[in-house]
Each structure stands twice: as structure tokens, then as C-alpha cells.
C-alpha positions in Angstrom: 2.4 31.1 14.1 4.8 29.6 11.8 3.1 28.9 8.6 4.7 26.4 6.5 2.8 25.6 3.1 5.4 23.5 0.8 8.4 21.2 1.8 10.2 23.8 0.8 9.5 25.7 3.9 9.2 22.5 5.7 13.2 22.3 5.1 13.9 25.7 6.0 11.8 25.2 9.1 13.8 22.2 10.0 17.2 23.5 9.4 16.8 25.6 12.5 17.0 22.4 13.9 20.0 20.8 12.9 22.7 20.5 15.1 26.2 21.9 14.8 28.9 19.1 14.1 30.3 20.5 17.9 26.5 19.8 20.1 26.8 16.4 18.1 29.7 15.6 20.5 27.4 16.2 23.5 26.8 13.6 25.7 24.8 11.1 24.3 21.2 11.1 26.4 17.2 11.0 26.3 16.8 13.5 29.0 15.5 16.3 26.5 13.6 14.2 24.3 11.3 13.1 27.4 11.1 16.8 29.2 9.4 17.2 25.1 6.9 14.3 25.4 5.9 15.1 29.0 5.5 18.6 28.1 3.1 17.1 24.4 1.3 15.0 26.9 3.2 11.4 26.6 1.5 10.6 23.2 3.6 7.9 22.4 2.3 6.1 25.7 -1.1 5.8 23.8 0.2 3.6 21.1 0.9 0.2 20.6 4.4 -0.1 19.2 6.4 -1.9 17.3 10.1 -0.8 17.9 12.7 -1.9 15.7 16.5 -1.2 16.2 19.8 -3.9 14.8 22.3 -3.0 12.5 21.6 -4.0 9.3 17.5 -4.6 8.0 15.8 -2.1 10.3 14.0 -0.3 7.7 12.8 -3.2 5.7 11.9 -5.4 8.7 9.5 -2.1 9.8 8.0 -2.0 5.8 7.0 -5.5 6.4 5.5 -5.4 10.0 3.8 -2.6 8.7 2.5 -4.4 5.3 1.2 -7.4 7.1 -0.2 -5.1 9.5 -2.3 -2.9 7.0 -3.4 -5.9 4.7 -5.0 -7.5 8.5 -7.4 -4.2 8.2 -5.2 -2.2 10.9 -4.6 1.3 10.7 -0.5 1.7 10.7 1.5 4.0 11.7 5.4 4.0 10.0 8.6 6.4 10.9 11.6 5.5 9.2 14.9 7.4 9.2 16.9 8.6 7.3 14.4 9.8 4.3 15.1 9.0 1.0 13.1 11.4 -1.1 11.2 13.4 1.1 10.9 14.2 4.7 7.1 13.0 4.8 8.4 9.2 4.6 9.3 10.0 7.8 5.5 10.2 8.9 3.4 7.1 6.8 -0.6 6.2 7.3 -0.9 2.6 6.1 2.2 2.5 4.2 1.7 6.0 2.6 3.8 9.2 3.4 1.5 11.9 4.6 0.6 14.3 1.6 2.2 17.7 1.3 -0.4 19.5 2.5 -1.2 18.0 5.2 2.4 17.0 6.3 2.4 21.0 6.4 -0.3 21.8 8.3 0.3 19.2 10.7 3.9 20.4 11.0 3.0 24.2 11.3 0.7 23.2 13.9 3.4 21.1 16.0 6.1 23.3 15.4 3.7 26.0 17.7 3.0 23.6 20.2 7.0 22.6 21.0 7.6 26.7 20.7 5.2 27.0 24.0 7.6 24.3 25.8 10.7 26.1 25.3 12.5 22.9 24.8 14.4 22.9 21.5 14.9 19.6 20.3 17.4 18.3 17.4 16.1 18.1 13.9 15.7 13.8 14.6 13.9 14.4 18.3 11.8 17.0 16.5 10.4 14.1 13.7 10.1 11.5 15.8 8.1 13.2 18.4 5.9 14.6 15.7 5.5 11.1 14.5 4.3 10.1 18.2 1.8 13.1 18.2 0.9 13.0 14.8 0.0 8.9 15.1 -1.7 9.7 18.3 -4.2 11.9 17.1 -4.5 9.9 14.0 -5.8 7.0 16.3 -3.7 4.6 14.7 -4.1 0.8 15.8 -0.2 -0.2 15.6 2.8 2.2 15.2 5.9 0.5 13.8 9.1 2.8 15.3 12.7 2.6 13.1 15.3 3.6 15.9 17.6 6.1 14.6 21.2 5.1 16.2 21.7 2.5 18.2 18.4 2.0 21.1 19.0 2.7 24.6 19.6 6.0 24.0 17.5 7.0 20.6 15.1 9.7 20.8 12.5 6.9 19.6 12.8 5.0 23.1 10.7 6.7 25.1 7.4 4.1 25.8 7.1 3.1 28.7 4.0 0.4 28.0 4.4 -3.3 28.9 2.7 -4.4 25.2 5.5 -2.6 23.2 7.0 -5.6 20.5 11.2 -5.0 20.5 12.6 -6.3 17.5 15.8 -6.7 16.8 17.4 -7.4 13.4 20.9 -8.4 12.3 24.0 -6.6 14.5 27.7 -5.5 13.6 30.4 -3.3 13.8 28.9 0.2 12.7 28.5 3.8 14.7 31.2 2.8 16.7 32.2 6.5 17.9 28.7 6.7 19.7 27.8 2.8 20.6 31.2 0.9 21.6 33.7 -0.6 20.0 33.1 -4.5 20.3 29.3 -6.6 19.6 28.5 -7.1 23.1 28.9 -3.2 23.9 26.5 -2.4 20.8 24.5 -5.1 21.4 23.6 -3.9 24.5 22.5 -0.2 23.3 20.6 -1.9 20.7 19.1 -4.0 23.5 18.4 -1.2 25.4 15.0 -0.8 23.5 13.7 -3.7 25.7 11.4 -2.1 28.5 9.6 -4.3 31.5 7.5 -7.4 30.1 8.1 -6.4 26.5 7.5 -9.3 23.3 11.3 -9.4 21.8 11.6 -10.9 18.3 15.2 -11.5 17.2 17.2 -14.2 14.9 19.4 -16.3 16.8 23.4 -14.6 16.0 26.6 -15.0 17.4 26.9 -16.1 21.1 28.2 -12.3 21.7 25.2 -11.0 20.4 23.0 -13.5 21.9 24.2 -13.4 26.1 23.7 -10.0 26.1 20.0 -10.2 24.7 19.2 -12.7 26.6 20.2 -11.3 29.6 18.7 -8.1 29.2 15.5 -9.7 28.5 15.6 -11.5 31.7 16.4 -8.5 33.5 13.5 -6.7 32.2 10.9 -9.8 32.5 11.0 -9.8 28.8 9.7 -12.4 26.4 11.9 -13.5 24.2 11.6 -15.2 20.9 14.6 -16.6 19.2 13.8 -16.8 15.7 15.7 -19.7 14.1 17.5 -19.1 10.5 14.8 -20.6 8.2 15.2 -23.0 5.3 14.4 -22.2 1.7 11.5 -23.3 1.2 10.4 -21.0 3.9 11.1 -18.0 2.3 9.6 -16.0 -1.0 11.7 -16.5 -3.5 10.9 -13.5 -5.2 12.7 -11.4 -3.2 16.3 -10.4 -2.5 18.3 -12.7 -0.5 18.8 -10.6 2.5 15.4 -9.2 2.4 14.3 -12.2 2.0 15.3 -12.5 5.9 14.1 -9.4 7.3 10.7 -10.5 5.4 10.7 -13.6 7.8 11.6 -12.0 10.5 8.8 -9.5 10.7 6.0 -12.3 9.2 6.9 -14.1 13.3 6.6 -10.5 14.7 3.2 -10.1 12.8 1.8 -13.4 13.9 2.7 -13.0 17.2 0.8 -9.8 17.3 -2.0 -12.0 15.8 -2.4 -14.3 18.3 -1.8 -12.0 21.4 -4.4 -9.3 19.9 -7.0 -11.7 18.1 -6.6 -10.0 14.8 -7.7 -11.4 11.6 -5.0 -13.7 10.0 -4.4 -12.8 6.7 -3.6 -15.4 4.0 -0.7 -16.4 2.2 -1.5 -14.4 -0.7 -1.6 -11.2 1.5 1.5 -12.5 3.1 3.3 -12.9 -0.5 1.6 -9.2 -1.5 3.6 -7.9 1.4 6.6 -9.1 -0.8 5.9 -6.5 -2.9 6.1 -3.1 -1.1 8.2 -0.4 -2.5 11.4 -0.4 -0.1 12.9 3.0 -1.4 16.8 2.4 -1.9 16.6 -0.8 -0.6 18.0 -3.5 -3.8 15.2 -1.1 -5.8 15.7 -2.5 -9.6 15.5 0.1 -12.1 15.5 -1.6 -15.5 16.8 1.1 -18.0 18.1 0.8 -21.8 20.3 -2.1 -22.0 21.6 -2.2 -18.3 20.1 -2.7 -14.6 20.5 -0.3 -12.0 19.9 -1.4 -8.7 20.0 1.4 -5.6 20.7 0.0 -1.9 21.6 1.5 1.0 24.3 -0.4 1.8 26.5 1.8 4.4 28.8 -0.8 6.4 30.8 -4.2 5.4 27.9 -6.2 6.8 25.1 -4.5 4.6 27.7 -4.3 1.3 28.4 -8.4 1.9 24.9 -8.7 1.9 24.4 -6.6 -1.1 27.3 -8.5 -2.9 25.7 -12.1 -2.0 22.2 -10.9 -3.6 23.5 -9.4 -6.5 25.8 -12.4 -6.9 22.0 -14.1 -7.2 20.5 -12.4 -8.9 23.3 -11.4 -11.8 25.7 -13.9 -11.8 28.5 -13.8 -14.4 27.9 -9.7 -15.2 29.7 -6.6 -14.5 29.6 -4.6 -12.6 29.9 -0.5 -12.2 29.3 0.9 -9.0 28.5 4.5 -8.1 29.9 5.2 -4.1 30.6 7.3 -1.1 30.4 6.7 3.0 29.7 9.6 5.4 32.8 10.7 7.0 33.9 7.9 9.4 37.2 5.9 10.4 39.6 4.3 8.0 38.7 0.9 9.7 35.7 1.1 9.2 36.4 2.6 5.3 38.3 -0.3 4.9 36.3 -3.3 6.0 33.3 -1.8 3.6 35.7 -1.5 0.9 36.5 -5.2 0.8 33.0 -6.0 0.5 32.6 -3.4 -2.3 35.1 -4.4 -4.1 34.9 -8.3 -4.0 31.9 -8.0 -6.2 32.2 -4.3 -8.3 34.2 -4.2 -12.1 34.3 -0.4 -12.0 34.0 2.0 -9.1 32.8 5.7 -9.2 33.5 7.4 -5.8 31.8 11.1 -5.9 31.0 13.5 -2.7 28.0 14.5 -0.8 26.9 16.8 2.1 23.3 16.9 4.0 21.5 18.4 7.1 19.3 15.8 7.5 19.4 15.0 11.6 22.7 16.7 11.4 25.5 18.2 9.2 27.3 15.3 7.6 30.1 15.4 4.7 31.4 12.1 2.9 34.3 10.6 3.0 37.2 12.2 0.8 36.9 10.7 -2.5 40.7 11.2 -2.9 41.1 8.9 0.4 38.7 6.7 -0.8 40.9 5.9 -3.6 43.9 5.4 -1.6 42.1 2.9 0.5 41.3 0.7 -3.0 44.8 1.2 -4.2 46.3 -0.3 -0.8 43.5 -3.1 -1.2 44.8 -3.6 -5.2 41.7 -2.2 -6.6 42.7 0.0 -9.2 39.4 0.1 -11.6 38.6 3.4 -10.2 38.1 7.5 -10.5 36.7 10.4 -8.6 33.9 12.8 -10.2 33.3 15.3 -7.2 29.5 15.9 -8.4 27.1 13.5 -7.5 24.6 14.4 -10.3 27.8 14.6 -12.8 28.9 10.9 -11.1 25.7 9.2 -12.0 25.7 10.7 -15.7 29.1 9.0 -15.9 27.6 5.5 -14.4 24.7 5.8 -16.8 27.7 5.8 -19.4 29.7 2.4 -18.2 29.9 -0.2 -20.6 28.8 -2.8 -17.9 25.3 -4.6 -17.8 24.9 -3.9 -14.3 24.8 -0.5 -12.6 25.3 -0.3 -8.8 24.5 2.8 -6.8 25.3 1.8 -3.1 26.6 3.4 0.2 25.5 6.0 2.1 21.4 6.8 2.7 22.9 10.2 2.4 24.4 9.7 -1.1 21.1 7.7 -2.5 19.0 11.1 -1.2 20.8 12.9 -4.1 20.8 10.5 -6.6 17.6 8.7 -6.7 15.2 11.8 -7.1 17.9 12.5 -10.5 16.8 8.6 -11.8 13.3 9.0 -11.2 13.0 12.7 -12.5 14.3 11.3 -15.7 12.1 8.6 -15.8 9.0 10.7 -15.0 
């Protein structure tokens, strides 16, 4: 038996699970991750799910669902990816990642059960079908699902139950190596979460985005809900503007779920609480001597426009110094998230990063990076190589506003640094 007693060992467990940058390049498919949850017994099939996929929001749309569905009195089940902090946000009772302990125990004892299958999943089939077994056992009343990449072939689409709720958040241009080059082609891997008679909860986007939804939802029975963009005096001011959408978006997915299961409505004042949940690296405000730091995920040109509009909000008038780095991807791609950056940053710091979480990534090269500003006329910028080196030099800019955006990957090394110091 593998005993794992810290997250320590929990990482050195888990590394024997990462896969090499070459198995990556593998045909994308779900055939292994279902041989694992036939061989675990299907828990996942014993759930009612809530499974969210898009582009840009998935992870905040899932907080909320999950929010609203823990202040109705329901025991929830949340798996987000990537982690932020720790692994064990990854695996979250009622909004609350699993404690050390007994993310350990629970792991130790897993890890044995998949070793009698002798199927050998990647490190991200491995945590989400822990998350299925882990929820089933738990008994929970919902489980809200983040997909990973894309939908129709994540290791998170494997429930086959006519009740599962599909929702679908805000789509653009981003993993296009694995999920296509043009909206309708990711559009439709996104869609491909959308299983026979499913609820599907979406906004209503772009007619590219919208034919292929609507089309795979009549193909597969589906229900489908267009949610239409709401007014202002629809939405809680207190928030973010962007999040102030994925808030609405899950508060129809919620009430649906009401109505169709006869829970107990909660009130506006539960609804406005839900406001409040603690989004790690998602436009988290750190207010620190004399300047603002606000941490946000935001990884693509959509999500950094987004990010731009809100802080453009929030701090009109102010400087800006931003802390910054993509995982390694194309220069089109560097390129269309740089003009979004830089439309609203003062000062850039571009530093470097590398992580095994799911698998082996590197960021971009911060010497590229540069070039790509240059060509765009940004010139306001330098390379420091160490992230935790980078973010000493942030905390040192003059301006009011400190930015720390890009890849999840990047924010995992930086944000345990800001709240260490502020422990």
C-alpha cells in the first residue's frame, strides 16, 4: 500500500503521473479514462452533475453553482482545474477543499484501487476520477464538474445520465493545437459535453457559436436555454464586471435546478452572499501599503480584454504595473493576448515559470515576449527570469495598481509568496 501522509507525498505520488511533453501529442481520446471508471464501478453515474466547459468563466461560473447550491441546504461537490494553491481545491465539500489528512487518506486509498486495474491514467484523469469516487462515496446531492480542455473529449465527460445540467460559458480562440482552429470547430468540442436529454444553459454569442450549439442540442434531444445578456440592474454591482456575468449565468442554472428538483429557494440575500465566495486568482484584490494588487487568471486575449474592461472600472485614471507570462504557445496567439495586455498596463514585468501539474509545461520565452511588445510599440518593459525575484520587483513599482495576470501556471507560484507574507 502506498501510504501518502502530507501533500508533500501527495505530489511525489502524482508526478508518477505526469505525462511526458511526447504522450501529450497522442491522440486525443476518452477511451482510457472510461476502461478506469468501469473498472471503479461507474461512480460518476451516481451523481447528479453539473458540467461546465466554455472558454473564458468556467471556474467562476462552477464557484457560483456551487454557492447557491450549498446556501439551498445541498451537499456540493466542486472539481476545478488547474489548482491554485494546493491540489485539494481540486476535491471541495460544500465549497471547502478537503483537509490534508483526509485528502491523504482518501488518496492513498484510491491510488491502491486504480493499481488493481492496471490502467495508468494521466495525472488530470487520475484527479478527476478521484473526484467522481471520492463525491460518490461522500453521497453528495449535486457535483459541479470544471472541464479541463475543451469537452467532448475531457476526461470529465464521462456521465452518461439524462439529468446531467451542461453549461456553457463564454467561447474563443484558445487551445487551438488540440480543439481547431476556427469557433465553430471549438464550439463543437465544447459542445460535446451535451449527452441525450441533457438541461443546457448558455448566453446567447455569436451566430458561429450559437448554430453549432443549437444543433448539437437538437441532435442529442437536449434542452436548451439561451440565456439572454442581462441589463444592469440585473446584476450585483459589487462584483467584477465579467464576473459579474458568469454570476448570472449560474444564478439561471441554479434556479432551473430549483424548479426541476423542488429544492428550497433561497433568498436574495443568500443569492447576494454567493457574491462573496473566494474565487482564488480570479480579480482577487489584495489591498497592500499604498498600492492594489489584483491576481487574475487571465490566459488568452478574450480573458485579458475582460480583465482590462474591469480594471478600467474599477481604477480608472491609475497605473498600472503588471507582472506576466503565458505557457508556451503560438505567436498568434502571444500576440492577440499582448494587445489586450498592453492596451491597459503602464509597466510590464515578463518572468518565467515551469510546472507538472496535468503535464510538463514551460512559459513562453521572456526574451520573445519582449520582442512581441517591441513590434506592438510597447516598450515599458524588462525580463526578471525568477518569478519570486519578479514579484519583489512589482511590489517595488511606483504605480498605484499592481497587476499579476496570465497563466494559472504563473499565479500557482506567485500567490502562495503574497499570502505567506501576509500570514
Amino acid at each position: 500500500m502506498t501510504e501518502i501522509r502530507s501533500f508533500a507525498d501527495v505530489h511525489t505520488v502524482l508526478e508518477r503521473y505526469v505525462p511526458t511533453s511526447r504522450s501529450m501529442s497522442a491522440p486525443y481520446t476518452l477511451e482510457r479514462m472510461q476502461k478506469l471508471m468501469t473498472a471503479l464501478g461507474n461512480p460518476q453515474n451516481s451523481l447528479k452533475v453539473i458540467h461546465v466547459a466554455g472558454t473564458s468563466g468556467k471556474t467562476s461560473t462552477s464557484y457560483y453553482i456551487a454557492a447557491m447550491l450549498k446556501a439551498a441546504g445541498k451537499k456540493t461537490g466542486l472539481t476545478v482545474s488547474p489548482h491554485i494553491d494546493e491540489v485539494n481545491e481540486r476535491l471541495q465539500i460544500d465549497l471547502k477543499p478537503v483537509p490534508e489528512a483526509t485528502y491523504c487518506r482518501a488518496l492513498t486509498e484510491f491510488i491502491d484501487v486504480v493499481a488493481k486495474t492496471d490502467i495508468k491514467p494521466t495525472y488530470f484523469e487520475l484527479l478527476v476520477a478521484l473526484a467522481y469516487w471520492y463525491f460518490a462515496r461522500q453521497q453528495v446531492d449535486y457535483a459541479v464538474i470544471e472541464v479541463g480542455l475543451g469537452g467532448l473529449l475531457d476526461g470529465t465527460n464521462v456521465v452518461n445520465r439524462t439529468d446531467k445540467v451542461c453549461v456553457i460559458t463564454d467561447i474563443g480562440l484558445d487551445h487551438t493545437s488540440v480543439l481547431g482552429k476556427t469557433l465553430p470547430e471549438i464550439t463543437s468540442q465544447k459542445a460535446g459535453i451535451i449527452h441525450p436529454h441533457n438541461a443546457v444553459f448558455c448566453y446567447q454569442q455569436g451566430t458561429e457559436v450559437m448554430n453549432v450549439i443549437r444543433e448539437v442540442s437538437r441532435q442529442q434531444q437536449a434542452e436548451l436555454h439561451e440565456v439572454r445578456n442581462p441589463s444592469a440592474e440585473q446584476l450585483p454591482s459589487n462584483l467584477p464586471l465579467y464576473q459579474q456575468r458568469n454570476w448570472f449565468l449560474a444564478k439561471h442554472v441554479y434556479e432551473y435546478v430549483v424548479q426541476r428538483d423542488n429544492l428550497r429557494e433561497i433568498n436574495a440575500k443568500d443569492l447576494q452572499k454567493a457574491t462573496t465566495v473566494l474565487i482564488p486568482a480570479r480579480m482577487e484584490i489584495v489591498k497592500q501599503p499604498g498600492h492594489i494588487l489584483v491576481i487574475d487568471g487571465a490566459h488568452n486575449a478574450q480573458k485579458l480584454a475582460a480583465l482590462g474592461a474591469s480594471l478600467d472600472n474599477d481604477y480608472s485614471g491609475q497605473e498600472i504595473a503588471v507582472l506576466f507570462n503565458l505557457v508556451q504557445s503560438s505567436r498568434l496567439r502571444l500576440r492577440t493576448s499582448l494587445k489586450a495586455l498592453v492596451g491597459f498596463t503602464d509597466y510590464l514585468i515578463v518572468t518565467s515559470f515551469e510546472t507538472q501539474q496535468d503535464f510538463l509545461r514551460q512559459s513562453m520565452n521572456p526574451r520573445k515576449v519582449v520582442e512581441a511588445c517591441h513590434e506592438l510599440g510597447f516598450t515599458r518593459v524588462e525580463v526578471i527570469m525568477d518569478p519570486a525575484e519578479a514579484y519583489k520587483a512589482l511590489l517595488k513599482r511606483p504605480e498605484s495598481v499592481h497587476v499579476v495576470t496570465g497563466s494559472f501556471y504563473l499565479l500557482n507560484h506567485i500567490r502562495p509568496l503574497i499570502f505567506t507574507a501576509k500570514a
